[in-house]
C-alpha positions in Angstrom: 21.6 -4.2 12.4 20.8 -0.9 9.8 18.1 -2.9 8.2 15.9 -5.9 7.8 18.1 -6.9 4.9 21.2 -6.8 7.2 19.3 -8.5 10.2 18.1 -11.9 7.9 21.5 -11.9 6.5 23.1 -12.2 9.5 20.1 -14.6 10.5 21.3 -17.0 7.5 25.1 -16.7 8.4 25.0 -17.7 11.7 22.0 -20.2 10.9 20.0 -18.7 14.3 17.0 -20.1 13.1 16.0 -23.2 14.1 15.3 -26.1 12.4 12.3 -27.6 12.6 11.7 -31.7 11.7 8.3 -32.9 10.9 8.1 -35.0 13.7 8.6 -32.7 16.5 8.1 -28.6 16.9 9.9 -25.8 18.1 9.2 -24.4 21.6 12.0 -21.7 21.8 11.8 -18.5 22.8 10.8 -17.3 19.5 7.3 -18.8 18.9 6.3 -18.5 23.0 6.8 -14.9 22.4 4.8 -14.8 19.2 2.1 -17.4 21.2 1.9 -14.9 24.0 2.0 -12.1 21.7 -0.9 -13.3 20.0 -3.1 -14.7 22.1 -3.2 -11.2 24.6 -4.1 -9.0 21.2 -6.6 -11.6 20.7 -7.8 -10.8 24.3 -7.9 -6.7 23.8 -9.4 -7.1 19.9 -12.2 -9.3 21.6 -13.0 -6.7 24.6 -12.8 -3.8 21.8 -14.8 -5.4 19.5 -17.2 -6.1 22.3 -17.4 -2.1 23.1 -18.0 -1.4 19.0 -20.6 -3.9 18.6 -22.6 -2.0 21.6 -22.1 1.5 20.1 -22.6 0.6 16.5 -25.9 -1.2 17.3 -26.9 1.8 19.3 -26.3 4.0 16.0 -25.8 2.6 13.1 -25.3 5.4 11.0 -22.4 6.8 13.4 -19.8 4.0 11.7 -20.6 5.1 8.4 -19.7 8.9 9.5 -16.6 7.7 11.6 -15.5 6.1 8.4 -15.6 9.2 5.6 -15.1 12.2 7.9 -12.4 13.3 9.5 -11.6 12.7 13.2 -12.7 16.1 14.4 -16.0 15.9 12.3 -17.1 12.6 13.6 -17.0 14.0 17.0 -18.5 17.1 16.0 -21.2 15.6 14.8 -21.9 13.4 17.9 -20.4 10.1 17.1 -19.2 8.3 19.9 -15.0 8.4 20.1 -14.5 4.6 20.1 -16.2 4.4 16.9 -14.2 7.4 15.7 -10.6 5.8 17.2 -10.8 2.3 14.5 -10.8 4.4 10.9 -8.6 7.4 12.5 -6.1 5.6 14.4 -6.1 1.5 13.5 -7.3 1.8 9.7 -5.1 4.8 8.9 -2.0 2.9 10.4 -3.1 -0.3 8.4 -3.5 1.7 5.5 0.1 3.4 5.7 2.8 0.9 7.2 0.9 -2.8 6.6 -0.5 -1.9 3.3 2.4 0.6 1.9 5.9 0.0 3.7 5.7 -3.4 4.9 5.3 -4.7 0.7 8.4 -2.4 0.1 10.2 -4.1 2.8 9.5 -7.3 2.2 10.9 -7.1 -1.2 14.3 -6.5 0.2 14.0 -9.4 2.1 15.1 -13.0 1.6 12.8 -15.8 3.0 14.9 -17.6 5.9 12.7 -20.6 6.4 11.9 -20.8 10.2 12.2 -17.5 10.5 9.4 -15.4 12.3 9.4 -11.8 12.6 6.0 -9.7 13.3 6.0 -7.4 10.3 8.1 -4.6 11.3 6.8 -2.1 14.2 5.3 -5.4 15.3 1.4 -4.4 14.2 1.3 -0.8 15.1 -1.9 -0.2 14.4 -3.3 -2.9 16.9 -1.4 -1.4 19.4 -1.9 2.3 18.7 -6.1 1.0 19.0 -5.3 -0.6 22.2 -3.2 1.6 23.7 -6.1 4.7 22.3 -9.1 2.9 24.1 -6.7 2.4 27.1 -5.6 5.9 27.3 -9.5 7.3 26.6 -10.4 4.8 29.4 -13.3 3.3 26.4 -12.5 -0.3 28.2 -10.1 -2.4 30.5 -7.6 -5.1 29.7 -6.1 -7.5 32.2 -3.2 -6.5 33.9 -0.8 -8.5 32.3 -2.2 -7.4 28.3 -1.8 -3.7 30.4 2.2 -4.9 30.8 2.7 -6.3 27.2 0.8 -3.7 25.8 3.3 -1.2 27.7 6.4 -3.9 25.9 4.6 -3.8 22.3 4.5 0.8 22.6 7.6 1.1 23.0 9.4 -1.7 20.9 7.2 0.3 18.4 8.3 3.7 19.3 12.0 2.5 19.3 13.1 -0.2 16.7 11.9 -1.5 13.4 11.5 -5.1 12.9 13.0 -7.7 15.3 13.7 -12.0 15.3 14.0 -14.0 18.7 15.9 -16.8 18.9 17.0 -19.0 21.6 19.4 -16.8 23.2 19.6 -13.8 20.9 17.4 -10.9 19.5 18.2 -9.6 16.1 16.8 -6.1 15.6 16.7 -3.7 12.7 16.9 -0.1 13.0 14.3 2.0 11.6 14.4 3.4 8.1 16.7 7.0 7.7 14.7 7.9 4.4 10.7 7.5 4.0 9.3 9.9 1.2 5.4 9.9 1.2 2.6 11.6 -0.2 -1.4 11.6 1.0 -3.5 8.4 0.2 -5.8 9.5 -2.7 -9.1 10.0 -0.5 -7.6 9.2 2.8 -9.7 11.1 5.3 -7.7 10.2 8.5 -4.3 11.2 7.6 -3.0 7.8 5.5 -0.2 7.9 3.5 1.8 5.7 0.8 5.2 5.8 -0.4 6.2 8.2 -3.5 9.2 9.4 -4.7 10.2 11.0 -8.0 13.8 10.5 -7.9 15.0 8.4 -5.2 14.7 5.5 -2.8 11.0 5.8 -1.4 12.2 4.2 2.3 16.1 4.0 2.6 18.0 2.6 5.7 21.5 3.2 7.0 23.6 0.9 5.1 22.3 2.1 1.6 19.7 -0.4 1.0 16.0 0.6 -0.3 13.0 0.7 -1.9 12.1 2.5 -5.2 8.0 3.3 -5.0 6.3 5.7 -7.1 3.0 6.4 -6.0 2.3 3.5 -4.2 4.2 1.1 -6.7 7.3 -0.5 -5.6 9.1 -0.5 -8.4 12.7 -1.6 -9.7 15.9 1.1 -9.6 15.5 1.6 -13.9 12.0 2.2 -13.5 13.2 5.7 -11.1 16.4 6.5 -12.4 16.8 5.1 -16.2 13.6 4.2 -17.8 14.0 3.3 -21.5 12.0 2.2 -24.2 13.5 -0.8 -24.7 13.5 -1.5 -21.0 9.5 -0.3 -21.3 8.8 -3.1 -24.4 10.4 -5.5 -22.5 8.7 -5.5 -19.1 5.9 -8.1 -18.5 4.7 -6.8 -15.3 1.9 -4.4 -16.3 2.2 -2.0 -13.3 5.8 -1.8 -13.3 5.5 -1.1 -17.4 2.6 1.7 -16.8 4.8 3.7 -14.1 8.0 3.4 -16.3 5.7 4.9 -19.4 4.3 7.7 -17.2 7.8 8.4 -16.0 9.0 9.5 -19.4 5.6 10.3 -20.2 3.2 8.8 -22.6 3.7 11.6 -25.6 7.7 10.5 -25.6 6.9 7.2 -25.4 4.3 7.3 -28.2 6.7 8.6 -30.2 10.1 7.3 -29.5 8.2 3.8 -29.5 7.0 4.3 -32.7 3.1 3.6 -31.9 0.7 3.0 -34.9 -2.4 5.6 -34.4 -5.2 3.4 -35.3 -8.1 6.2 -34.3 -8.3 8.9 -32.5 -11.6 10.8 -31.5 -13.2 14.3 -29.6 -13.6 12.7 -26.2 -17.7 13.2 -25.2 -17.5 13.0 -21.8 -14.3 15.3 -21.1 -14.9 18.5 -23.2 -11.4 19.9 -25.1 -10.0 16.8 -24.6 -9.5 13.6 -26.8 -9.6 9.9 -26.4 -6.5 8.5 -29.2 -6.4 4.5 -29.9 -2.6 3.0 -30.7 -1.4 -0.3 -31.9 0.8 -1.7 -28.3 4.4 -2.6 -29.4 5.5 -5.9 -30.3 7.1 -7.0 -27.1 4.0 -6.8 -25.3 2.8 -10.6 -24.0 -0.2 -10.4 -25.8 -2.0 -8.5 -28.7 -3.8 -5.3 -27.9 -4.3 -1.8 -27.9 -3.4 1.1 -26.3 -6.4 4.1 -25.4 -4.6 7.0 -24.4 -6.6 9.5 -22.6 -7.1 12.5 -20.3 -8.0 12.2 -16.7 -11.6 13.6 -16.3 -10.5 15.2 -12.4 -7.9 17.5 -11.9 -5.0 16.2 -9.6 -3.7 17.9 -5.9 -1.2 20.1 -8.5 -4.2 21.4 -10.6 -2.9 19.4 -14.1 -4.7 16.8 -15.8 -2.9 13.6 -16.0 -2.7 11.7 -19.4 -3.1 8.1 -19.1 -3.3 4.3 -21.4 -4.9 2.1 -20.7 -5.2 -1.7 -22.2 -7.9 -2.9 -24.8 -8.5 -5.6 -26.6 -6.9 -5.5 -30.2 -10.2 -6.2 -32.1 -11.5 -2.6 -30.9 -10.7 -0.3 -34.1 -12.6 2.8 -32.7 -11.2 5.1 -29.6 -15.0 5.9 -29.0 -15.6 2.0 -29.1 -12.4 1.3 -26.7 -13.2 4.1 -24.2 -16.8 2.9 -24.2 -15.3 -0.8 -23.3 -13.3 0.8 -19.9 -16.6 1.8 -18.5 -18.6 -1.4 -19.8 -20.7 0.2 -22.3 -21.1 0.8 -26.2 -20.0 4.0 -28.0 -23.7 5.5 -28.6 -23.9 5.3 -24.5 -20.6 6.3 -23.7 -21.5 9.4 -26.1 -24.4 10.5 -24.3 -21.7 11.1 -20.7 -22.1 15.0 -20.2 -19.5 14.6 -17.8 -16.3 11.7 -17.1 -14.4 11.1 -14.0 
């Protein structure tokens, strides 16, 4: 099927799931593949984790490094590879496709009850580790985790996420589209989802995901954000990234915003910190500290930014002082904001 939508959609229509009664359970193929699945990646995690304990204990030190460097600098610096191999392959896998496209996914998805699935690339990063302390000969598996293990690679190399049943297997192809950017401080190569004007990860048949830095997001937020769409919105994430798509000075100012104070911002030289009465539509009463990033971003700019405080706060001193937990007479003494 072009995508995971597709794939439960047919699922549903031709009602391949099974049903399952409370007093008896389903031994199909399904669930002895996921049983089987399971229990040889418990087998490898345990002799991996076995051969990490050993080398960690030997140097504590050497995870930490492994960790924050890059790949190359770890070994560089002497740290043994299967401590290197977790953060650069497992961890940075994690971080991009279970962390950042799996969400996006699953949002297209319906729930089919009875339905299992293993997460799309069916845990990639378990099997890239595996298959990296295999192919660096840093331990041995039994022969028959060595076969499923050999399965597992290439179901990941070749299709997307895929259902057993009792005599069928529903796949999904891969996405065509997936638009990414760098993890902010990923040292081993992570990356999330981003796109500015489009579908983040698109498949074949036209179905997608909107993200914007990370965010999954709905279509308006990408290609029509509006004020009124802005004052609306209860989800305070998907309301940020619609604001910062238009831009906080237009919104200011097409939303009408009450500027209740507005101060020199100590800790960010040339730069100030400006407190706004939040619009009416908001859930809940507060205020609005608009501000300027203290680090510079990958493009050299300094992003402008709101952030939510508590309505009682009539100062922009006293409400950026309240973000980093402190009063104003401390938060006036920074020489120097991140």
């Amino acid at each position: 099927m072009p995508s995971p939508l597709a794939a439960l959609e047919l699922v549903a229509a031709e009602k391949l799931a099974p049903r399952v009664l409370a007093e008896s359970s389903y031994d199909g193929p399904g669930p002895r593949i996921a049983s089987r699945t399971r229990d040889s990646l418990q087998r490898m995690r345990d002799s991996v984790i076995s051969r990490l304990s050993v080398s960690a204990a030997r140097n504590p030190a050497s995870a930490d490094i492994a960790r924050t460097r890059s790949a190359d600098a770890a070994i560089q610096l002497g740290v043994a590879p299967e401590l290197v191999v977790g953060p650069a392959v497992s961890r940075s896998l994690r971080t991009s496709l279970i962390d950042g496209v799996v969400p996006a996914i699953r949002g297209l998805c319906p729930i089919v009850p009875n339905c299992l699935s293993w997460y799309g690339q069916h845990e990639v990063h378990r099997v890239a580790l595996y298959d990296a302390f295999r192919q660096l000969g840093l331990t041995r598996f039994h022969d028959g985790d060595l076969e499923l293990l050999d399965v597992l690679g290439e179901l990941c190399r070749s299709t997307g996420w895929w259902w057993v049943f009792d005599r069928v297997c529903v796949m999904a192809d891969r996405p065509i589209v997936t638009e990414t950017e760098p993890t902010p401080g990923g040292v081993h190569g992570q990356r999330r989802l981003h796109c500015d004007d489009g579908v983040a990860i698109g498949f074949a048949d036209g179905r997608g995901a909107y993200v914007h830095h990370g965010t999954v997001l709905p279509e308006w937020v990408i290609r029509a954000p509006t004020i009124d769409r802005i004052n609306v919105e209860r989800n305070v994430e998907v309301r940020r990234c619609a604001i910062e798509r238009i831009g906080w000075a237009h919104y200011i100012r097409d939303a009408g915003l009450r500027l209740v104070d507005r101060a020199d911002d100590p800790g960010n030289p040339g730069c100030r910190v400006e407190l706004y009465d939040a619009p009416s539509g908001w859930a809940r009463r507060e205020r609005i500290l608009l501000a300027v990033n203290g680090s510079y971003e990958r493009d050299g700019h300094r992003r402008r930014y709101g952030l939510r405080v508590p309505a009682a706060i009539a100062s922009a001193l006293d409400a950026a002082a309240w973000t980093y937990g402190m009063n104003a007479a401390q938060y006036a003494c920074l020489s120097r904001r991140t």
